[in-house]
N, C-alpha and C positions, 0 to 999 in steps of 0.2 A: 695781634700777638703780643706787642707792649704790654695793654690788659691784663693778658694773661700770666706776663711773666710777673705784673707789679702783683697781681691775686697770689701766686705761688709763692712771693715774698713776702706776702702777708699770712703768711699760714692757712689757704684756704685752696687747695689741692681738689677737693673736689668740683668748686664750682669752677676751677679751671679744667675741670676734666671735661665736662658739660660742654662748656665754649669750645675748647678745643676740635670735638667732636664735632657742632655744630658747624666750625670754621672750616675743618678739612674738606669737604662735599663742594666748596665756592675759592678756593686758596688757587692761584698759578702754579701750574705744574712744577715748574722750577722751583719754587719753593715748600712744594710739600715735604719736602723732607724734615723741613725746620719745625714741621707743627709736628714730626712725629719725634723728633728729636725732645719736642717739650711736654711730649704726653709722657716720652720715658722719665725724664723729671718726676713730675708728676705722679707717677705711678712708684718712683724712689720715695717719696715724700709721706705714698699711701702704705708703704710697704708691702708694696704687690711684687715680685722680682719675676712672676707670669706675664703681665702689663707690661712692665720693662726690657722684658727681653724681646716681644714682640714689638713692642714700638722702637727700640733700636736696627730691629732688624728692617721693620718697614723703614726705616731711616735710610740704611744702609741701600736697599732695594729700590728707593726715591732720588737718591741724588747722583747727580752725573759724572762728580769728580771724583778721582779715586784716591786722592788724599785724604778727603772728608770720609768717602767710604769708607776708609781702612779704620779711620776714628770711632766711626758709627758700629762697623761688625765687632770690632775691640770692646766696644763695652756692650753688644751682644752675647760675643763671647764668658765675657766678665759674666753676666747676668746670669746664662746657663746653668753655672755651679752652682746656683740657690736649687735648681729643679730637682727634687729627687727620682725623676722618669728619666734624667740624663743619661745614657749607656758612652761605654766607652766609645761604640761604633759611632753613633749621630756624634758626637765631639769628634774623632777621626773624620769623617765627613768635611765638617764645618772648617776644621783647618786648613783642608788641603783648599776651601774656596776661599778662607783669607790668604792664604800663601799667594794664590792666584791674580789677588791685587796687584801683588808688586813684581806683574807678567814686563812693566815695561821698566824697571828699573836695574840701572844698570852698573853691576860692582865696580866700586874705584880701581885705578892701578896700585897696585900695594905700594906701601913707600920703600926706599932705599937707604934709609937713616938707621940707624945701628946704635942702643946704646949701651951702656955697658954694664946696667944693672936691669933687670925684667921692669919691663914696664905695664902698670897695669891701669887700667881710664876704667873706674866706677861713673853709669850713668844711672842717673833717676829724674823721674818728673820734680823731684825737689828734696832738698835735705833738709827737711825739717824732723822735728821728734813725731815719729810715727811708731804703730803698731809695727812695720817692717825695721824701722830703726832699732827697735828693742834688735834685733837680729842680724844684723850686716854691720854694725859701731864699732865692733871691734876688727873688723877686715881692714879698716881704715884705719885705726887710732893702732895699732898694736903688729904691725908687721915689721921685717925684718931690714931694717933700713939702708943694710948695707949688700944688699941683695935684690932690693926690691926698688920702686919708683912708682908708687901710688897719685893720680890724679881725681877731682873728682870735677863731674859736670854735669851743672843742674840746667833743667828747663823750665827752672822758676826763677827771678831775682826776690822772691820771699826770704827772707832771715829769721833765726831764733836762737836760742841758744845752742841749739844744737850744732845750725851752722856755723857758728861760732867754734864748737869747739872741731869740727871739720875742718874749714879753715887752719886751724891750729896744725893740725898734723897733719895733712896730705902734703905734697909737694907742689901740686898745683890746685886751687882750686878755681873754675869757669861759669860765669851767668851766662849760657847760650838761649837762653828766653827770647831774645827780639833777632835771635837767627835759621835762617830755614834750616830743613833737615838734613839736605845736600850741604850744604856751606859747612855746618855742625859735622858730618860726619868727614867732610876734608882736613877740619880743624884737627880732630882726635888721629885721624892717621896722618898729619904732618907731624906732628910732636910724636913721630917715632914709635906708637904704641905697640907693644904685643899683641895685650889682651884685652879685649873690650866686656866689661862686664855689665849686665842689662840686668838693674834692680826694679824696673818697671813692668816688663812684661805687660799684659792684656789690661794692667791697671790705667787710669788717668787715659783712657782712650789709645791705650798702643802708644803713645809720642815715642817714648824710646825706640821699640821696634821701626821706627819708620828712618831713626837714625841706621839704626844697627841693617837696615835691610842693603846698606850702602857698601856694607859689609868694609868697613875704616879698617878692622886690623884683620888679622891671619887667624886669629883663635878670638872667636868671640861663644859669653857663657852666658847664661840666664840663670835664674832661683833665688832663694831664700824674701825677694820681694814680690815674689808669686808665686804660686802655688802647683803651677800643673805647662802641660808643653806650651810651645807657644806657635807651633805648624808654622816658621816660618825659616826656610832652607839658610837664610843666613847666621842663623845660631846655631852652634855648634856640638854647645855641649847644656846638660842640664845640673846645677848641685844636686846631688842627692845621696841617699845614703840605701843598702839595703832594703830594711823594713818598707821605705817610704816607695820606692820604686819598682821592687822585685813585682815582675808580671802587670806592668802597666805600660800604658801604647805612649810613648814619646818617637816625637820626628828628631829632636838631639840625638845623641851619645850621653850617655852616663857619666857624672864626671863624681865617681864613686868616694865618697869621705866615710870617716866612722859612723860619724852623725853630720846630719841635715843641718841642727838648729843649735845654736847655744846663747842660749839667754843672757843680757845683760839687763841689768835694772837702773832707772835712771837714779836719781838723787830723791826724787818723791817718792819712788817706789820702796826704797833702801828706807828711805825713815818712816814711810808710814807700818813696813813690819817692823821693823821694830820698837814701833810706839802698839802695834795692835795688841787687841786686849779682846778675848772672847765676851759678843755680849749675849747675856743671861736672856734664853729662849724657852718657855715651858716648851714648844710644839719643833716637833724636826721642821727643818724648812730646806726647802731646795733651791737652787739657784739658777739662773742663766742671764749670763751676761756682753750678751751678743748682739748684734746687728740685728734687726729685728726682723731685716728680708730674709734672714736663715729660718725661722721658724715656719717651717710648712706644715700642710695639715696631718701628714704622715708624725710630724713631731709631736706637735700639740696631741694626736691622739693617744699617744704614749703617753704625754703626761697626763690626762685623762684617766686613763687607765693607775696610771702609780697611787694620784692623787684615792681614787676612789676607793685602793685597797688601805688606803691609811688615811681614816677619817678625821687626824687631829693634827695629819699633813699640809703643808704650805709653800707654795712657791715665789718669787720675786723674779719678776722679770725687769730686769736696765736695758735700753737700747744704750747703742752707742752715737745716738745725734739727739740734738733736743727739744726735737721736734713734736711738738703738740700735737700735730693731727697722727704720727708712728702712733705717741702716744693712744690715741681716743681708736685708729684703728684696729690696735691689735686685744683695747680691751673689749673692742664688739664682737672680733669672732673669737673670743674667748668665752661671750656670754654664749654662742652658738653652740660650744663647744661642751658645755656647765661645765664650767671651771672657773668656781667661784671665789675656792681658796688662794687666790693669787694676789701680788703689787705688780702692778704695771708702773716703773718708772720711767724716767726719762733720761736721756743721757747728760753727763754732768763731767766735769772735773774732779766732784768730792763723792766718787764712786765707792772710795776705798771700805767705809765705815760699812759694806755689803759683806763683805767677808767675815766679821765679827757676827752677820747676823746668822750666815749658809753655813749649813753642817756638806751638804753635797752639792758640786754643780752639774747638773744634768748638760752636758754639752750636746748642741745644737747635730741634726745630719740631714741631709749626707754633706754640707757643709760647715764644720765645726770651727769653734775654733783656733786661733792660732798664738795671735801673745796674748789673748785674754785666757787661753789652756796653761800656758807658762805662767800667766802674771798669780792664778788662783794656785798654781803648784806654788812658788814662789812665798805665795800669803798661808801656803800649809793647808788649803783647803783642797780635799779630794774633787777628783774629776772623773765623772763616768761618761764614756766614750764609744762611739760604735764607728768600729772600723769600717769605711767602704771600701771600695774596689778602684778608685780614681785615685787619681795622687792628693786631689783636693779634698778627698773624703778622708784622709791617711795622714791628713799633718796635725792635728789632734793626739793621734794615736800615738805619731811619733817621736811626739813632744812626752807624752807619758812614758812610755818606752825609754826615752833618754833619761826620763826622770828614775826611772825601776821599778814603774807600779805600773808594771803588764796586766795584773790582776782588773783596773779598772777600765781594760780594754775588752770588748765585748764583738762578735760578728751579727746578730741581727735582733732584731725590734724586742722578739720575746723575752729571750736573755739581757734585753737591757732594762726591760720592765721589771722584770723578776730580781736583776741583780739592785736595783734603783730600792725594790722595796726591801729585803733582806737588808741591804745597808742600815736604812732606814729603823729597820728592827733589831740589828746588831750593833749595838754604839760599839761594843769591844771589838769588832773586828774592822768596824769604820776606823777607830782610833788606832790602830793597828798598823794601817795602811797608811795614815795621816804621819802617822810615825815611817812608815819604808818611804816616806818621799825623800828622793837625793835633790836635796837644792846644790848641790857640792858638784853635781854630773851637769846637773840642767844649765850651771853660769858657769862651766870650764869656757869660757870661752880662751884659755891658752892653748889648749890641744885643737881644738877647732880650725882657729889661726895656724896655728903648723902645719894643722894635715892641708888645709888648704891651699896655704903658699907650696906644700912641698909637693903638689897633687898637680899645680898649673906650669911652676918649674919644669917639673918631669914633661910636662907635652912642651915647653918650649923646647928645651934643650938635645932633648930624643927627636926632634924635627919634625913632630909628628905629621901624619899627614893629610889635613883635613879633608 
């Protein structure tokens, strides 16, 4: 297994896929789990998210502990949302069996400590500047100080600037990293808390959930750092908003805002628009700039189809890791695919100069996505979207929707083909639309903040009763 893991550090994913293989059939029982744990690796690496799901889930189904369990089915779970066969039902299913994990865990006594301003304990796998950071920064930096008592607790000792400026303004800030999950969630309900907020969810292996399952405070919430329920009976509530939720299976409560999402832009983001400068393209070109395990073959064949009704059309594909072998694989089943006209990048830091080049970005389904749909709204670049039926298929959309360009929301494959080329062939109504985007709506993050404080207020103080 060393081998294997030094090959996958070496960029060479396949031939540890080989070994792997070869090693499970001769491995101690007790340890198979760990070779399946590295084949999901491995299959992250290849950008297979079919391989990954299955090999977390043999994880999950190999090992004996149910701590590790919950870890392994968490980023099964995670992996799911790439499959476009995913139904609401098989997801319903799966959660009630992770729920089922934590059959022997047993809720704290609530605490007796009273303070006299709401208290609220942000948890995350780390606070660093993430694609969810774009989205929860201001919960923390910008609430009502004389109302409120914000803490946050990470389960990394990682720093950046960002935790830095966290630090700055919360009132407490906690490195719980070298502490269990029990101990961790004693900690958060002795210091009096209210509300427990879970920016983790089924990310980074569930860690948070396995805090919050301890159930520390009386109202504990999930969202904005995930995307869909989390099946597990000690969250109580979900953020969300309308658009994003109406008619979709959560085991939460609704914890109902105007909007879902409200964008902030870091410091990079802020000067790279405003240094951008359109650059001069004879040929439309399209864009996607996504995770590269989002493109399924249902995707690609749409683009297939766009590309070949517009023969002087062009795509660019950026992952978001930079990873060489993403790279080399997604440009073989694009040969499969002929889809010739395409750039296969690679993920970077100096992304930005992509936006200067995309007149459209073809966003990713049924899992699109999320601040990379804000960050192109953001950059004035349109975003064409197909709505699904999942909440994870619905945070694209509703990032568009916040923005006021319903128009480039679409319900299935034909209509997004159809409406991708029309674009394409109408510069006056693309620019049109380029022009209806509200960056003015999408970065309120003031109103955001209010509805929110004054949305978890109302359940403290009404006594609500969970």
């Amino acid at each position: 297994m060393n081998t294997a893991k030094k090959l996958l550090d070496d960029g060479r994913p396949l031939e540890v896929l080989e070994r792997l293989k070869n090693l499970l059939p001769t491995v101690d029982e007790a340890d198979e789990w760990r070779i399946h744990e590295l084949i999901g690796a491995t299959f992250h690496d290849l950008a297979n998210p079919e391989g990954s799901a299955q090999a977390y889930f043999n994880a999950a189904r190999t090992d004996k502990f149910l701590r590790s369990q919950r870890g392994h089915f968490s980023n099964y779970l995670f992996a799911l949302h790439y499959l476009p066969q995913l139904t609401a039902e098989t997801l319903s299913n799966e959660l009630e069996i992770y729920n089922s994990l934590y059959r022997d865990v047993e809720p704290l006594e609530p605490t007796t400590r009273h303070a006299e301003k709401i208290s609220v304990a942000f948890i995350a796998p780390h606070f660093l500047d993430s694609s969810a950071a774009r989205f929860y920064e201001s919960l923390l930096t910008d609430f009502d100080r004389e109302k409120f008592s914000v803490t946050a607790w990470s389960l990394s000792s990682d720093e950046d600037f960002f935790t830095k400026k966290i630090r700055r303004n919360v009132d407490g800030y906690f490195d719980i990293s070298e502490t269990s999950f029990e101990e961790s969630a004693i900690k958060i309900r002795d210091a009096g808390t209210n509300i427990l907020f879970d920016l983790g969810g089924h990310t980074e292996g569930g860690s948070t959930l396995q805090i919050a399952a301890y159930k520390p405070c009386r109202v504990q919430v999930t969202g904005i750092g995930y995307f869909d329920s989390t099946g597990l009976d000690a969250i109580d509530y979900f953020v969300g908003d309308e658009f994003l939720t109406t008619g979709a299976n959560f085991t939460e409560k609704i914890l109902s805002l105007e909007k879902s999402f409200a964008f902030r832009p870091n410091d990079r983001m802020i000067r790279e628009r405003s240094q951008r400068r359109p650059f001069p393209h004879k040929n439309f070109t399209f864009g996607c700039l996504n995770n590269f395990m989002k493109l399924n073959d249902e995707y690609l064949a749409a683009v297939k189809k766009i590309l070949d009704a517009l023969p002087d059309a062009q795509i660019i594909f950026r992952d978001t890791t930079p990873l060489a072998s993403r790279q080399r694989a997604l440009s073989e089943r694009l040969k499969t695919f002929g889809i010739d006209r395409a750039q296969v990048r690679r993920g970077t830091d100096n992304f930005f100069t992509d936006y200067s080049e995309i007149d459209l970005i073809l966003d990713a389904f049924p899992y699109p996505g999320g601040m990379m749909t804000a960050l192109a709204l953001y950059m004035n670049v349109p975003v064409l979207n197909l709505r699904g039926s999942l909440p994870s298929s619905r945070t694209g959309a509703d990032i568009l929707h916040i923005a006021g360009v319903d128009e480039l929301i679409v319900r299935d494959e034909e209509i997004f083909i159809a409406t991708a080329i029309e674009l394409a062939t109408n510069r006056a109504k693309l620019a049109d639309l380029r022009e209806k985007i509200s960056v003015d709506a999408l970065t309120d993050t003031k109103t955001f903040v209010e509805d929110f404080y004054g949305e978890i207020a109302k359940i403290i103080l009404d006594g609500d009763d969970i």
